[in-house]
Structure formats: structure tokens, C-alpha cells
C-alpha positions as CSV (number, residue, x, y, z in Angstrom):
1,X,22.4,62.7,-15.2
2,X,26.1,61.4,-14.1
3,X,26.7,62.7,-10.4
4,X,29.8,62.9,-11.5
5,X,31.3,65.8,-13.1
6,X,33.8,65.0,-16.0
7,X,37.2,67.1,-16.2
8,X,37.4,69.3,-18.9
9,X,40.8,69.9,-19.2
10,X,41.8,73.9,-19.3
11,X,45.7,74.9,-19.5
12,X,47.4,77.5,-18.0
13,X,47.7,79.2,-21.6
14,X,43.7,79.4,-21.8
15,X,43.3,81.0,-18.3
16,X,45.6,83.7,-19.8
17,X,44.4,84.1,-22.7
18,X,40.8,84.5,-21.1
19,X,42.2,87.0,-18.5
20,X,43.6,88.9,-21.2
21,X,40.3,89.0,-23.5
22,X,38.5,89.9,-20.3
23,X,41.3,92.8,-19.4
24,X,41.5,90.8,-15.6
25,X,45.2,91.1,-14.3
26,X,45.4,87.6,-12.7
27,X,48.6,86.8,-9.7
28,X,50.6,83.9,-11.3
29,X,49.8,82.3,-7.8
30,X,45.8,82.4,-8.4
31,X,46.8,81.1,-11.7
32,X,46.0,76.8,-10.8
33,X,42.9,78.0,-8.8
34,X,41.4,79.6,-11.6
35,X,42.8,76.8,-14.0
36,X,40.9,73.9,-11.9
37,X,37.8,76.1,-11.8
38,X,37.2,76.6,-15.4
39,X,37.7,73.1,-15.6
40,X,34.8,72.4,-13.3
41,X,32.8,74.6,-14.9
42,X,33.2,72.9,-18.1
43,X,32.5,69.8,-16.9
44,X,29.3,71.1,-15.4
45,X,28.3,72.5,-19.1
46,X,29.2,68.6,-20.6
47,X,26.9,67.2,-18.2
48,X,24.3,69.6,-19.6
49,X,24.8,67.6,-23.2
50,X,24.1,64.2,-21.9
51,X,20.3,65.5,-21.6
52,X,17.6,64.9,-23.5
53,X,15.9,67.7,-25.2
54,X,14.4,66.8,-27.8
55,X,10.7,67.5,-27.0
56,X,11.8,70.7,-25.5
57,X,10.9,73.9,-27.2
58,X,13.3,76.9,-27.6
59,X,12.8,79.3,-25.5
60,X,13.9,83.4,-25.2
61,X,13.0,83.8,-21.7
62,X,12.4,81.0,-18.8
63,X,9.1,83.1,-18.2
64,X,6.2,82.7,-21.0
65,X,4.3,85.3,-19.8
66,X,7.1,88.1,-20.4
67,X,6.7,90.0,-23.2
68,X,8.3,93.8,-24.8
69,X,6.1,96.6,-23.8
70,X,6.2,99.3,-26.4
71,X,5.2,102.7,-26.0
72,X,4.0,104.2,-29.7
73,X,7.0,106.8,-30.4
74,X,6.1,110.3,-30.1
75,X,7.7,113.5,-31.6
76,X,8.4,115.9,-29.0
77,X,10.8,118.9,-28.6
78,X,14.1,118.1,-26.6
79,X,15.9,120.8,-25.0
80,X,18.4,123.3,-26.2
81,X,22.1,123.1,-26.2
82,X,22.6,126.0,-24.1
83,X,19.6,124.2,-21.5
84,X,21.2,120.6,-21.6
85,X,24.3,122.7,-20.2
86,X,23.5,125.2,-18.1
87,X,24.5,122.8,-14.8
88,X,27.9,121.8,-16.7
89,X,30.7,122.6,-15.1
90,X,32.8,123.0,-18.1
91,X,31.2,123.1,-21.4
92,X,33.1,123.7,-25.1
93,X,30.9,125.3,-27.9
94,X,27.8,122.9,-27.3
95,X,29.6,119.7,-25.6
96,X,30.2,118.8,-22.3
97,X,33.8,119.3,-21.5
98,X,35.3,116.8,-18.9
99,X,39.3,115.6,-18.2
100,X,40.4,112.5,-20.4
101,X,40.6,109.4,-18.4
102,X,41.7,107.0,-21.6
103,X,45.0,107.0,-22.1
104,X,47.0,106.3,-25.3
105,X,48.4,102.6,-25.5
């Protein structure tokens, strides 16, 4: 594998358009430090290509042994509305009430 790491070239535009898909407000001075680490991050995912795997199988999980553990699903009574709320603080009809926090855009 190449020591050294190639540049992958990421513009401004792209850093912004990530923070914005990620919701991130990013400083417009933090801007060329995030620009130039993307970059090297990229390059470290290129280097990744210039190996061969070919004999390698696919795998989900880096550990064979791990494996789902199922229970079998059993029917079993759950508990009343007026029992799920009796610790609410506010309830309407059978629902939890609680103050909005998402605000209209």
C-alpha cells in the first residue's frame, strides 16, 4: 500500500452542502479546516481501492462467531391506557401530553 495518501480534492461547496445535509451550522473560518480534512479522508478511502481482495469473502460482521439471538415471540397482555399513564404528568384522552419542541419552518 502507497505510504502516501493521495488528495482527493473536496470544495468549499461540498463541505456546505454536507453541513447542510447533516443540519451542522459550520463558522466560515472552520470552513478550509474541514475542507482539507475531508480531503484526507478521502484519500485514505482511495488507498483502500489499491487492495487486493479478491480472495476475500464478504463479510456482515468482522466477528464470525456473532450471530442474532431470537427469542420465540410470545402473546402476552400489555397494560392498560389508564396504567401506562397513571405517572404522566399531563395526559389527553389516552396519550401522553407534553410541550411542542418542533417548530414550524
Amino acid at each position: 500500500m502507497n505510504k502516501e495518501v493521495k488528495k482527493t480534492t473536496i470544495s468549499k461547496e461540498d463541505v456546505l452542502y454536507v453541513s447542510r445535509l447533516s443540519r451542522l451550522k459550520i463558522d466560515d473560518s472552520k470552513i478550509d479546516q474541514f475542507q482539507a480534512q475531508m480531503s484526507n479522508i478521502l484519500g485514505y478511502i482511495d488507498q483502500l481501492n489499491e487492495l487486493n481482495t479478491e480472495s476475500i469473502l464478504p463479510t456482515s460482521h468482522v466477528l464470525s462467531s456473532m450471530k442474532n439471538v431470537f427469542r420465540e415471540d410470545k402473546l402476552k397482555e400489555s397494560l392498560s391506557p389508564d396504567e401506562a399513564l397513571q405517572n404522566a404528568p399531563e395526559r389527553e384522552n389516552n396519550f401522553f401530553k407534553v410541550t411542542r419542541i418542533i417548530q414550524d419552518s
